[in-house]
C-alpha positions as CSV (number, residue, x, y, z in Angstrom):
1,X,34.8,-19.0,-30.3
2,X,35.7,-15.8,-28.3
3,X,39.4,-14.7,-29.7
4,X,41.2,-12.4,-27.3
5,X,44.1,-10.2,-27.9
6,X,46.5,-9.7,-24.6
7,X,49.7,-8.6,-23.7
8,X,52.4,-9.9,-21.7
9,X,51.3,-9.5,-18.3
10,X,47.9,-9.2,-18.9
11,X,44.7,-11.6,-17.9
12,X,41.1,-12.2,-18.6
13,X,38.6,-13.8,-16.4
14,X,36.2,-16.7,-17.1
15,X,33.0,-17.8,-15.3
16,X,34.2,-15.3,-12.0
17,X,36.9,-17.2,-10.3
18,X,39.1,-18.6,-13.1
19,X,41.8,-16.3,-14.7
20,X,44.4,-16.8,-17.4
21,X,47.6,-14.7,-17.3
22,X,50.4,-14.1,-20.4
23,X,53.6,-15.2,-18.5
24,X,55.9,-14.7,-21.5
25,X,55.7,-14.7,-25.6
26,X,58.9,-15.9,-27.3
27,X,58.6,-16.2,-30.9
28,X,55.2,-18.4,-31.9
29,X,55.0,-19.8,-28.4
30,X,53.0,-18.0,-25.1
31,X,53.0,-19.2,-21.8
32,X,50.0,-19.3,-19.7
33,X,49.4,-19.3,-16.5
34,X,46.0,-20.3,-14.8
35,X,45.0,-19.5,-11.2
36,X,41.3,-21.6,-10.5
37,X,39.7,-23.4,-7.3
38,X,41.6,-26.6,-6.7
39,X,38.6,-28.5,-7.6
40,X,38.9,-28.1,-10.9
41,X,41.1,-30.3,-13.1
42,X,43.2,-28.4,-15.8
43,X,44.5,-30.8,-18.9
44,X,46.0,-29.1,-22.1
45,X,44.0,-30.4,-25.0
46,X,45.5,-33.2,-26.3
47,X,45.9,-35.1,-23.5
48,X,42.3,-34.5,-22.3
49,X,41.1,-36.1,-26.1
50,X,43.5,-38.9,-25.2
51,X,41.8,-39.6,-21.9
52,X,38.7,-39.3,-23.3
53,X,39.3,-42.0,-26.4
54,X,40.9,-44.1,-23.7
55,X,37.5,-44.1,-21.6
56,X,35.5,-44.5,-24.7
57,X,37.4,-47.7,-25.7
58,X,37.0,-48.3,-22.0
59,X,33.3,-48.3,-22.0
60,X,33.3,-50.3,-25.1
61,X,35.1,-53.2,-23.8
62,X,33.0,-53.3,-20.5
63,X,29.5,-53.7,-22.6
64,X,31.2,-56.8,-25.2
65,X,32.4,-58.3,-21.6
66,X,29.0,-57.6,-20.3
67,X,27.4,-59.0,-22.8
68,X,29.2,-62.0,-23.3
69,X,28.2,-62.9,-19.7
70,X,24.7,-62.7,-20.3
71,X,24.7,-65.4,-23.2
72,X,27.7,-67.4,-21.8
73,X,25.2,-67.2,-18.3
């Protein structure tokens, strides 16, 4: 992991066209702001490893279905 320091106001730049900004620091909180090409899709954290789980369970329950057709077939 690459750990930055910045100040308000101040951005860094990742892969060319994709920069974060500090917007404001109160307290233990930052805000960030992200400017990238509208093709990309932008998810904080935790609800990207919720979507993820939910896919996985997804997939899961496809195959059993799946397979339950072949022997029911």
């Amino acid at each position: 992991m690459l750990a930055l320091s910045r100040k308000l106001n101040e951005s860094v730049i990742v892969g060319g066209n994709i920069e974060f900004t500090i917007l404001e620091i109160k307290g233990d909180q930052v805000k960030i702001g992200i400017t990238a090409p509208k093709r990309l899709t932008i998810y904080r954290k935790e609800l990207y490893d919720q979507i993820q789980e939910e896919n996985k369970q997804a997939v899961g329950r496809e195959q059993t279905e799946n397979i339950k057709k072949l022997f029911l077939s």
